[in-house]
N, C-alpha and C positions, 0 to 999 in steps of 0.2 A: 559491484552491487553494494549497494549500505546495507546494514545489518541494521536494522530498527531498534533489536533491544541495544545497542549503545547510545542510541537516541535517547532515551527516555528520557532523559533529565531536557527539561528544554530550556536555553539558553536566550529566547525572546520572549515576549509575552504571545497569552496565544492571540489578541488578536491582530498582532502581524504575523500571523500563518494564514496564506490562502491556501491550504489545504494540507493535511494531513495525512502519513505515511502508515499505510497497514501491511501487515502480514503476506498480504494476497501478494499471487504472482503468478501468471500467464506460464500455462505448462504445453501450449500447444502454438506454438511461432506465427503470427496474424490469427490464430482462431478466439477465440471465446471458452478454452478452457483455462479457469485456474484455480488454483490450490490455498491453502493457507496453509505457510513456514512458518513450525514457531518452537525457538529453542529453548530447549530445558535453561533453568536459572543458571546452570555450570558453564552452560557451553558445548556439553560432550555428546548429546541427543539431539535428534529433531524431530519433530511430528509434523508429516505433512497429512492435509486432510483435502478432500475433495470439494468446491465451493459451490456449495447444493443452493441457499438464499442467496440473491441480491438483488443490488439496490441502482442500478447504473442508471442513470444521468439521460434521459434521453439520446439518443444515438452513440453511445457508449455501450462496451468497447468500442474505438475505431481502430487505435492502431496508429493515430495521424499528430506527428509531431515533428518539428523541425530536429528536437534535438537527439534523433534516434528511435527505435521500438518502445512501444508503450508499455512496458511487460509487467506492470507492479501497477496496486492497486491503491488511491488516495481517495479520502472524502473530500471534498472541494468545496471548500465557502460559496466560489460564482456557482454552482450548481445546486443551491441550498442544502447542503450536506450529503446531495445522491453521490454515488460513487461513479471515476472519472478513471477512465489508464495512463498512466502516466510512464513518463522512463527511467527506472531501476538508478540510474547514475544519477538523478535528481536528488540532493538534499531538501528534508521537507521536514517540517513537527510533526510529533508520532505519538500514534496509537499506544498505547500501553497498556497490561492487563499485570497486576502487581498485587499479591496476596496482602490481606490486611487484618 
């Protein structure tokens, strides 16, 4: 599984990301529940919370991928920024939430 906040720094520009790595992630194996993980700046906490709004992409969740379970959740360029399931082992530009 990628850990997203090692992500943050991104390493292309964004627009060569076709989509974008969030927090979210399928707590229910083919169902339509999931949560957002998100670790404290240390590393030694996590807060998972229940994912009450979204934004999914017409027929999303599916679940349907060649390269595995969809279990993690991405904003997706081709689906003009709605949200897409994608699979957890996927490398992807990421979401960051960073105090300022």
């Amino acid at each position: 599984m990628i850990d997203g906040a090692r992500y943050c720094v991104f390493s292309v520009g964004v627009s060569e990301c076709i989509g974008f790595a969030t927090a979210g992630q399928r707590i229910d194996p083919g169902g339509s529940k999931f949560v957002w993980r998100v670790k404290s700046a240390d590393g030694n906490s996590e807060t998972v919370s229940l994912i009450t709004y979204t934004d999914w992409y017409t027929g999303e969740p599916n679940n349907s991928s060649s390269l595995g379970n969809e279990d993690c959740v991405q904003f997706y360029h081709g689906y003009d920024g709605k949200w897409n399931d994608y699979p957890c082992t996927e490398e992807d530009c990421s979401v960051c939430e960073v105090d300022i």
